[in-house]
Kinemage of the C-alpha trace (Angstrom):
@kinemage 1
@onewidth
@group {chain A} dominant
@subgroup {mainchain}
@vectorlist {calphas} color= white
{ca unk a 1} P 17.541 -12.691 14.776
{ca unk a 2} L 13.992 -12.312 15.877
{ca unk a 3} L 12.802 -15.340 18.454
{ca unk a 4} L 10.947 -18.071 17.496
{ca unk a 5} L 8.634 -17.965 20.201
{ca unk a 6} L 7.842 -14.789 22.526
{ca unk a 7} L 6.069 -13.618 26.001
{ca unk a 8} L 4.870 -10.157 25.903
{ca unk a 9} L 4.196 -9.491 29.254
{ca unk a 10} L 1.757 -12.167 29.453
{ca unk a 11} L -0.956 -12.458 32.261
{ca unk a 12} L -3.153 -14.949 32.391
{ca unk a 13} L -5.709 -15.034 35.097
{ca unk a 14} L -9.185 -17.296 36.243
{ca unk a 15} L -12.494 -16.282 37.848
{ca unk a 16} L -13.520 -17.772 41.106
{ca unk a 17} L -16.451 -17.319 42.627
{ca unk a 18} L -15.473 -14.024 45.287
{ca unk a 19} L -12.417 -13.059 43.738
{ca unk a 20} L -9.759 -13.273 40.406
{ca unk a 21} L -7.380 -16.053 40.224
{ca unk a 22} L -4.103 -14.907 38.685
{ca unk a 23} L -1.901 -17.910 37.061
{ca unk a 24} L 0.630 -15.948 35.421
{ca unk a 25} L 1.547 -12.358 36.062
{ca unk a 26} L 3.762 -10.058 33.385
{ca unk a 27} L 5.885 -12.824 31.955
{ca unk a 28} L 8.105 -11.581 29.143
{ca unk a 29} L 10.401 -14.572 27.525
{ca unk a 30} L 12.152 -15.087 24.414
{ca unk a 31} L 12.680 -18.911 22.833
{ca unk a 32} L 15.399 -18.836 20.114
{ca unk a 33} L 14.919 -20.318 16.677
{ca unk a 34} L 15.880 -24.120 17.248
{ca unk a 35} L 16.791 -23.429 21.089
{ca unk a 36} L 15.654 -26.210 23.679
{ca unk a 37} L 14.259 -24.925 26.826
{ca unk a 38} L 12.755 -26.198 29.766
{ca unk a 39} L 10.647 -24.767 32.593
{ca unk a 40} L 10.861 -25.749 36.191
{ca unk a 41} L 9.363 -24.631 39.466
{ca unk a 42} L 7.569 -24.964 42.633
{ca unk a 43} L 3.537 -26.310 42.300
{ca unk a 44} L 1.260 -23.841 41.398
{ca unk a 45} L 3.731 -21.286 39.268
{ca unk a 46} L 1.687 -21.782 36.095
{ca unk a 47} L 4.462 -23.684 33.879
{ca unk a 48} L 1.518 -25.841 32.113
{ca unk a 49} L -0.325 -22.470 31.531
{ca unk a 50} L 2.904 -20.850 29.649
{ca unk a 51} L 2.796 -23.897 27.808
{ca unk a 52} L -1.070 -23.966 26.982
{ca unk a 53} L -0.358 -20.648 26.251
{ca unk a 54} L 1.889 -20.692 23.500
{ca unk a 55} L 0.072 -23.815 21.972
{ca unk a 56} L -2.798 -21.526 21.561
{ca unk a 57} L -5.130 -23.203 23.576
{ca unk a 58} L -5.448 -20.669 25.640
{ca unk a 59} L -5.730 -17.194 25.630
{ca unk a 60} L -3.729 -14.354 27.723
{ca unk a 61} L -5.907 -11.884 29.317
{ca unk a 62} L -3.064 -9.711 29.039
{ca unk a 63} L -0.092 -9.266 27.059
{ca unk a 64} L 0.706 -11.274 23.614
{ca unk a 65} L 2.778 -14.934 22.913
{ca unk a 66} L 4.342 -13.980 19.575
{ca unk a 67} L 5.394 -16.865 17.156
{ca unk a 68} L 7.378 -16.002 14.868
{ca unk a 69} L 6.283 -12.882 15.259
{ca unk a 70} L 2.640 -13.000 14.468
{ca unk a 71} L 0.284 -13.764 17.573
{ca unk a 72} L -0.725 -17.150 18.631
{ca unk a 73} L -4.449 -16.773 18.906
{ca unk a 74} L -5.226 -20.882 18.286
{ca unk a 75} L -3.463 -24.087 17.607
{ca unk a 76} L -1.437 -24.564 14.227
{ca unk a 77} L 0.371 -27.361 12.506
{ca unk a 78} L 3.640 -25.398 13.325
{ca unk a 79} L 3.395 -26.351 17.194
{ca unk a 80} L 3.504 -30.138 17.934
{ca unk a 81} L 1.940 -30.421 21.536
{ca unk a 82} L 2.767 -33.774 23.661
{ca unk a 83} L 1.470 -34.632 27.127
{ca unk a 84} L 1.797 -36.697 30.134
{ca unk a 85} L -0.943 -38.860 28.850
{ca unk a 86} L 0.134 -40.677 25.742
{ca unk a 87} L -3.657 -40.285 24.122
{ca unk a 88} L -2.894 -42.850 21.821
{ca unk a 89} L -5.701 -44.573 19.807
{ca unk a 90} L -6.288 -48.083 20.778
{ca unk a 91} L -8.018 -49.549 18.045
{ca unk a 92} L -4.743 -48.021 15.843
{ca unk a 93} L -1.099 -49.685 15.121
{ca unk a 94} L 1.752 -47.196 15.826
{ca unk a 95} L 1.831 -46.957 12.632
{ca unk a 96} L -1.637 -45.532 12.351
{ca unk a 97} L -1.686 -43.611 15.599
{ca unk a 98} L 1.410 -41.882 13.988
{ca unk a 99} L -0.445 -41.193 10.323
{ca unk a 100} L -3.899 -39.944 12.196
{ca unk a 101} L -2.894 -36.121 12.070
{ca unk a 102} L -1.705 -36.383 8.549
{ca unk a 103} L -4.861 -38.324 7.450
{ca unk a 104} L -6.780 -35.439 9.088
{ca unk a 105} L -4.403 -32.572 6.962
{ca unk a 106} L -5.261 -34.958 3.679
{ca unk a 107} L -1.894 -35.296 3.234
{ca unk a 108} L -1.452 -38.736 0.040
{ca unk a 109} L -1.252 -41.968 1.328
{ca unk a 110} L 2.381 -42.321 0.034
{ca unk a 111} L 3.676 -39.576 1.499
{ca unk a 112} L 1.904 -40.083 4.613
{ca unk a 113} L 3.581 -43.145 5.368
{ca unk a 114} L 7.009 -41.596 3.734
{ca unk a 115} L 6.486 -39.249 7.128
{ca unk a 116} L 5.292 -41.831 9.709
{ca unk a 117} L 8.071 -44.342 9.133
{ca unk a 118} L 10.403 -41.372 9.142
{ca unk a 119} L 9.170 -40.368 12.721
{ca unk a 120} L 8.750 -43.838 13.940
{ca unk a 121} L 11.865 -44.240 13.013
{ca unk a 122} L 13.653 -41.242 14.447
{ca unk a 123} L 12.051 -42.489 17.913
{ca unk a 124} L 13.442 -46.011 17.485
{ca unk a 125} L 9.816 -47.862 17.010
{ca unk a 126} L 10.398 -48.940 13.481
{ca unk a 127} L 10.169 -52.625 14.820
{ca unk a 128} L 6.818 -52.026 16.410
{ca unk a 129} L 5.323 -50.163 13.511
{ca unk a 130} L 2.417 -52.728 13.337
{ca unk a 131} L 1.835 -53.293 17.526
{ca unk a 132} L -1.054 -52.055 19.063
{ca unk a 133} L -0.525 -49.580 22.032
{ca unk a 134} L -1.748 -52.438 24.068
{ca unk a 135} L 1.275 -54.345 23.613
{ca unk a 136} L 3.555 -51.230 24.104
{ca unk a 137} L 5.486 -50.182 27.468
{ca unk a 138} L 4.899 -46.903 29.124
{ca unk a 139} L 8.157 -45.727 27.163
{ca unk a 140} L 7.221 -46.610 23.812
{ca unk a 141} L 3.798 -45.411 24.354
{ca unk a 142} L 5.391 -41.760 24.959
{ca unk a 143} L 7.871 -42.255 22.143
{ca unk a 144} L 4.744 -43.429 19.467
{ca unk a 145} L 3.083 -39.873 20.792
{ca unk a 146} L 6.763 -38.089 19.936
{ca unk a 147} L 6.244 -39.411 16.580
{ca unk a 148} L 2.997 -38.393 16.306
{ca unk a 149} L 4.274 -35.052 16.680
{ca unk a 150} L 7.311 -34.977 15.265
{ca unk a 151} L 5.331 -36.688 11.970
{ca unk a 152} L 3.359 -33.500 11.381
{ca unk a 153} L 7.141 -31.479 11.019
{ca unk a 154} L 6.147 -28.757 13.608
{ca unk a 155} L 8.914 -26.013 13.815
{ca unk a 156} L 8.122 -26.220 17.921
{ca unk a 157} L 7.811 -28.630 20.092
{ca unk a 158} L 6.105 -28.088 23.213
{ca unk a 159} L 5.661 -30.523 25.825
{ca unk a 160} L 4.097 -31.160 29.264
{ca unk a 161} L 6.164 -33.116 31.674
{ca unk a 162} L 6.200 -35.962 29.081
{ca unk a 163} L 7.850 -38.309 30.886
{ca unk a 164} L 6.554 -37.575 34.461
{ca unk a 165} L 4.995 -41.068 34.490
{ca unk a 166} L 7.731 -42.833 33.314
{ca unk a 167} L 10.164 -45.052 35.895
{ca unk a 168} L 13.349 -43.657 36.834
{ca unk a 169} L 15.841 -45.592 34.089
{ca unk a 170} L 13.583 -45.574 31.227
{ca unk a 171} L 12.770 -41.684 31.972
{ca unk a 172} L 16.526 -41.396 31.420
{ca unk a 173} L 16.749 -43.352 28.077
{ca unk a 174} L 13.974 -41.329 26.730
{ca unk a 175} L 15.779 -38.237 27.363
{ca unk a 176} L 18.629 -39.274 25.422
{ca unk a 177} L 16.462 -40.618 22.857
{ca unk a 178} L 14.944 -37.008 22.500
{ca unk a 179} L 18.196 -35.314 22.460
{ca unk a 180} L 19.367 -37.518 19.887
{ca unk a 181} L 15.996 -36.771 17.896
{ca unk a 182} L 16.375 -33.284 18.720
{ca unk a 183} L 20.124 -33.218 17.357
{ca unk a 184} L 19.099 -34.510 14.489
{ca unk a 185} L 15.958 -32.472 13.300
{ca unk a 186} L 16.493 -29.195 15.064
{ca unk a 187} L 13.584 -27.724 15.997
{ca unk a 188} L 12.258 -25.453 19.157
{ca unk a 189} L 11.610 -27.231 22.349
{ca unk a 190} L 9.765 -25.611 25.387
{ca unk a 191} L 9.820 -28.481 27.814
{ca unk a 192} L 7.998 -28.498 30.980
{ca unk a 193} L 9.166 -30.297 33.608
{ca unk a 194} L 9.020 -30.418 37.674
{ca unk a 195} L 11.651 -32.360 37.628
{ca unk a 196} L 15.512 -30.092 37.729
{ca unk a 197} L 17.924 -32.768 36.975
{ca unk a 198} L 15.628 -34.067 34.121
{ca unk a 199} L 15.721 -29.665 33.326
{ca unk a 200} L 19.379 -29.107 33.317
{ca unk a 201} L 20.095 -32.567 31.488
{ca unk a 202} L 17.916 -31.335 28.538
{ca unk a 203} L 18.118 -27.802 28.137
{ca unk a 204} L 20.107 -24.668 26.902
{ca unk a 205} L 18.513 -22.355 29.448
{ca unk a 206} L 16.581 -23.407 32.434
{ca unk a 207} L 13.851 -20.685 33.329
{ca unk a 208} L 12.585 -21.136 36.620
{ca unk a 209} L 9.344 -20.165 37.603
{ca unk a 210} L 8.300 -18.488 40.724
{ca unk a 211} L 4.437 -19.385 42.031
{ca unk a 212} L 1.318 -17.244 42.824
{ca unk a 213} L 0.896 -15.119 40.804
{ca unk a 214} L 3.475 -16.922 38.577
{ca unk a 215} L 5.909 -15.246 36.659
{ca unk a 216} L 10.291 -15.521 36.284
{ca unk a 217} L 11.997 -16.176 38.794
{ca unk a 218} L 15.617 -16.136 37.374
{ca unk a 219} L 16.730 -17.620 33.921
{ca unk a 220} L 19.861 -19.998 33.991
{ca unk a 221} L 22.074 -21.014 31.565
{ca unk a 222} L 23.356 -24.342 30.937
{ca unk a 223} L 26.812 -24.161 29.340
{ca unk a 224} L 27.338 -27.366 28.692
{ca unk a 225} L 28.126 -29.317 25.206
{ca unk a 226} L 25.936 -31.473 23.085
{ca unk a 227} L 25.911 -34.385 22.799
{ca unk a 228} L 24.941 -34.831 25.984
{ca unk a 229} L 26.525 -38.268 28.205
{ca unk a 230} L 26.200 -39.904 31.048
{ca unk a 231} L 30.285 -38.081 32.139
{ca unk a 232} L 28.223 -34.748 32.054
{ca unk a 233} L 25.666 -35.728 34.415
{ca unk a 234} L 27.936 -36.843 36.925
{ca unk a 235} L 30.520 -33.928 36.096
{ca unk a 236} L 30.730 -31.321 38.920
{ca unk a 237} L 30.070 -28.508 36.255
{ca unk a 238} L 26.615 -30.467 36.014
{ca unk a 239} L 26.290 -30.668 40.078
{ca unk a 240} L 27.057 -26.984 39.965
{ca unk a 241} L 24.680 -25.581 37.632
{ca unk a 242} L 21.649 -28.155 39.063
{ca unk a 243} L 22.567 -27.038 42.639
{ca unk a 244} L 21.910 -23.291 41.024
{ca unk a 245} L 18.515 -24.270 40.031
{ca unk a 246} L 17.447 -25.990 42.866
{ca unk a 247} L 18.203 -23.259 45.235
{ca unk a 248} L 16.311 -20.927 42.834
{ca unk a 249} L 13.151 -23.526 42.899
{ca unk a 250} L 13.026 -24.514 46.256
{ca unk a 251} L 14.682 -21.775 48.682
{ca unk a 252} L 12.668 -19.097 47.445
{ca unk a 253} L 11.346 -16.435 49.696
{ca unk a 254} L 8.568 -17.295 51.452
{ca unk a 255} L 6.359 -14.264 50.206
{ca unk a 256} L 7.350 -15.310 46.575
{ca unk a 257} L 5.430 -18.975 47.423
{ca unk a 258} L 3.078 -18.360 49.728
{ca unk a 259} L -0.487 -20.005 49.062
């Protein structure tokens, strides 16, 4: 089965003003069809650039990101993209912040909101369909932007340390609400995260990123069931496989992070 998503040896590197900046260096991944991934490492090792990357908002100056197997040389409605910032529109219910990309594709009214109180729904907002973000939490900000994306049906998500801002407990319910979500609609997820319990939690594989010039540092896997629970997190199979990763993000050599 060819991947859904693909690194090709991809470099990406900046200008600055005496010398060349290199953010990623020869990265070669592949992202299974329906496969949830995340992406951890040390500052600096280019995991939001992977991401931009295979969003198409930015270019690789060398190598190719494949999806599907045709190059991704721009955005597309098949890649949902969620940040850290919830970008919601203010003026706009949750309802309409969650229609706004399928007014844009001219998709009818009916089934327009058919696919917004599907996705509101699937993120467990369906009682706040007519709030303004004002009157949202932090949480349900980030969940209205889920549906937002999910609303559009993407075949991939990819996502940018989503809940970074989020506290501690309602960080947790969120990732249980998007495994749930996740379960149920089956699609691609490259997740980017700095965070390694919040990595092995969520994912099948865990790639781990090593900084300046980033690239792969190791790739682990998590071989743990779904549905994920609480019992796993505090399982020692869990403790084992997290321990793995953090020695791999944070006890690398010193050459390998150097600024």
């Amino acid at each position: 089965m060819n991947p859904k998503i693909s690194f090709r040896r991809v470099s990406r590197t900046y200008p600055l003003k005496d010398s060349v900046f290199t953010a990623l260096d020869e990265v070669d991944l592949d992202i299974g069809d329906e496969e949830f991934v995340t992406v951890v490492g040390p500052s600096g090792c280019g995991k939001s650039t992977l991401l931009s990357l295979a969003a198409g908002l930015t270019a690789p100056t060398g190598g190719e990101v494949l999806v599907d197997g045709e190059p991704a040389t721009g955005p597309g409605p098949d890649r949902g993209v969620i940040f850290q910032q919830y970008a919601l529109f203010p003026w706009l219910t949750v309802r309409g912040n969650v229609e706004f990309g399928l007014k844009l594709a001219s998709v009818p009214r009916a089934e327009r909101r058919r696919r917004a109180e599907h996705a509101i729904d699937l993120v467990g907002l369906s009682d706040f369909a007519d709030a303004l973000p004002k009157t949202l939490s932090g949480g349900m900000k980030q969940r209205c932007a889920i549906a937002r994306a999910y609303a559009v049906n993407p075949r991939v998500l990819l996502m940018d340390e989503p809940f970074g801002a989020l506290d501690a407990l309602t960080r947790v319910r969120l990732q249980d609400r998007l495994l749930d979500t996740w379960s149920r609609e089956r699609r691609t997820v490259l997740f980017v995260t700095h965070d390694v319990d919040e990595a092995v939690y969520l994912a099948r594989r865990v790639v781990v990123m090593a900084a300046r010039p980033g690239r792969i540092h190791s790739v682990v896997d998590v071989d743990l069931p779904y549905p994920r629970t609480e019992a796993i997190r505090l399982s020692p199979e869990f403790a084992r496989i997290r321990n793995t990763v953090w020695q791999a993000v944070y006890h690398q050599s010193p050459a390998a992070s150097a600024l």
